[in-house]
N, C-alpha and C positions, 0 to 999 in steps of 0.2 A: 730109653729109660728102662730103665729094669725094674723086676717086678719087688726086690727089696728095696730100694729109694722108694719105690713109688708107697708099700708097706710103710716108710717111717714118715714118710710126710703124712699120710692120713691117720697116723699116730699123733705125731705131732698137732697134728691140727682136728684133732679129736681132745689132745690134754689142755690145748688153748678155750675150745667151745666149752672143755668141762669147767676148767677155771670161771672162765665167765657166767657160765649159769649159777657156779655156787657162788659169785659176787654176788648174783642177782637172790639168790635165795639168804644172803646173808643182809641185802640189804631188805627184805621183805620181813624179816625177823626181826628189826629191829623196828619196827613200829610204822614203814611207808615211806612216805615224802617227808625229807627233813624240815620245810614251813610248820608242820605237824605236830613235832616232835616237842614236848613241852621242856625238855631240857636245855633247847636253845631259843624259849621265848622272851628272858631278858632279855640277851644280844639283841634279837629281830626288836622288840620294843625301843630299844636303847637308836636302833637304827631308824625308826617309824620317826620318833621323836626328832633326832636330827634332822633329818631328810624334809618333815612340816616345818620345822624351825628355820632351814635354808629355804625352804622354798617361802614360807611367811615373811622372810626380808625380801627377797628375791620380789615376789609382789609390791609390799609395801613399800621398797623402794625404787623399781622399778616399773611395773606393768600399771599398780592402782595410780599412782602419777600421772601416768602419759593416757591410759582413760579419763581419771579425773580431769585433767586441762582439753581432755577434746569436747569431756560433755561441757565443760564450762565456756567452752567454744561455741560451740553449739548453744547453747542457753543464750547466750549474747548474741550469737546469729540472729534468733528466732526470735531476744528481745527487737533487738535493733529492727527485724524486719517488719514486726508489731508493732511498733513506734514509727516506721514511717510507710508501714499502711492507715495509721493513725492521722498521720501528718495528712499524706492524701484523699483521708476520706474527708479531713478536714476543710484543705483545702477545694475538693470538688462539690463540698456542701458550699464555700465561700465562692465560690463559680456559679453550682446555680442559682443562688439569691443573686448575684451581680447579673446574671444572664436574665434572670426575673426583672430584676429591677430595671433594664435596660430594655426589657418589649413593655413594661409599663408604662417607661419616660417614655418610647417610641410611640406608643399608642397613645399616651398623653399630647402627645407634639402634634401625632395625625390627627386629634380628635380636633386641636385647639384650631390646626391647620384648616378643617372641614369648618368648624366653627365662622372664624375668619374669612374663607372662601362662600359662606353663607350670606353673613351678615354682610360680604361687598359686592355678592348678587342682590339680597335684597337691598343694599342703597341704590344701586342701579336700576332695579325694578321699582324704587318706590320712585328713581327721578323720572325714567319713562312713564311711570301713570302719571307723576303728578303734571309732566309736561303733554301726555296725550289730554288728561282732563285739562288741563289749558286750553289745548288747539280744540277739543270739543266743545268746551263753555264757548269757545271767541268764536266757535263754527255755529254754535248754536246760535248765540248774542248776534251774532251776522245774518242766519237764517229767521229768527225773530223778526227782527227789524226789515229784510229783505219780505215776509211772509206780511210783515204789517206795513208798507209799500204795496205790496198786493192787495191785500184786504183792501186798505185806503181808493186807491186807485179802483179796483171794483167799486168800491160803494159810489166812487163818485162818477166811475160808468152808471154801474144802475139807477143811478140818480138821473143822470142826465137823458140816458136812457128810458129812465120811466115816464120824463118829464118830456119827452118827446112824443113818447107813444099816446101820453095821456093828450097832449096836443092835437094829435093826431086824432086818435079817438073822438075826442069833442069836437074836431074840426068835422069829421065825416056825419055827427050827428045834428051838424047846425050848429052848436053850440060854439058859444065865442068866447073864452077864458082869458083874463089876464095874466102873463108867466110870473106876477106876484101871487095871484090864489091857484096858480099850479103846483107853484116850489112849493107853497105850505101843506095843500094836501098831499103831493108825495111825500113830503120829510115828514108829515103827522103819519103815514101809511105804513112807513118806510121806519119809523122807530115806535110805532106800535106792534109792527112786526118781529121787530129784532128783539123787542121786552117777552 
């Protein structure tokens, strides 16, 4: 490359960078950034307005729809699911009174149960006393009667008994008695004693 080319291209490319900066100085004089620029704020307006007006159908007929039918999904979920935790709290209330109601019968049945199992010991224990005091009365009434056999029998030993010795006695003193005024003084001796 020779030293003339290599001269016009940095010519060249010096009246290219010139150009360009006085774009940039012509666009700095005219007031900045064209958003800015009040001369093109109808058009921007005119475009603000369009752009809210597509996107407000844009919404209203599609996005606020398909939210509204989820929340109202939703609402109806959260009813429904309200209504039969309703339902179940309802029915677990009707469970416990039935579960209640059911150890009451059952402890009602045990009670009547014990009750019953009472009142058929106590007729069994009323027929064993009433049959031991039987066999006691009839052991007694037998012991009685067996006891006044005894008695009897003793008295009519000691009678005979007395009425021997008093025999005897008189016999050893000389004395001669007839066993008619013996029997009487022993039986007069003999229920003088017993008064």
């Amino acid at each position: 490359m020779s030293a003339e080319t290599a001269a016009e291209q940095i010519a060249e490319h010096g009246a290219e960078h010139g150009a360009t900066a006085a774009g940039h100085a012509t666009e700095a004089a005219s007031g900045g950034m064209p958003q800015l620029d009040f001369a093109t704020f109808p058009n921007q307006i005119f475009w603000l307005v369009v752009a809210l007006v597509v996107l407000y159908f844009i919404l209203s007929r599609v996005a606020l729809p398909r939210i509204g039918s989820v929340l109202a999904e939703r609402t109806g979920t959260i009813t429904n699911d309200i209504a039969a935790a309703e339902s179940f709290k309802t029915q677990a209330a009707e469970a416990e009174a039935a579960y209640h109601k059911a150890l009451d019968d059952a402890r009602a049945a045990a009670a009547k149960v014990i009750e019953d199992a009472r009142a058929d010991i106590q007729k069994d224990l009323d027929v064993a006393i009433a049959k031991a005091d039987a066999e006691i009365a009839a052991r007694t009434a037998e012991s009685e009667v067996r006891i006044g056999e005894i008695r009897d029998s003793a008295a009519e030993a000691v009678t005979t008994v007395a009425k021997d010795t008093t025999k005897e006695i008189l016999g050893v003193f000389g004395v001669k008695a007839d066993a008619r005024s013996v029997t009487a003084a022993v039986s007069s001796n003999l229920k003088g004693g017993a008064a």
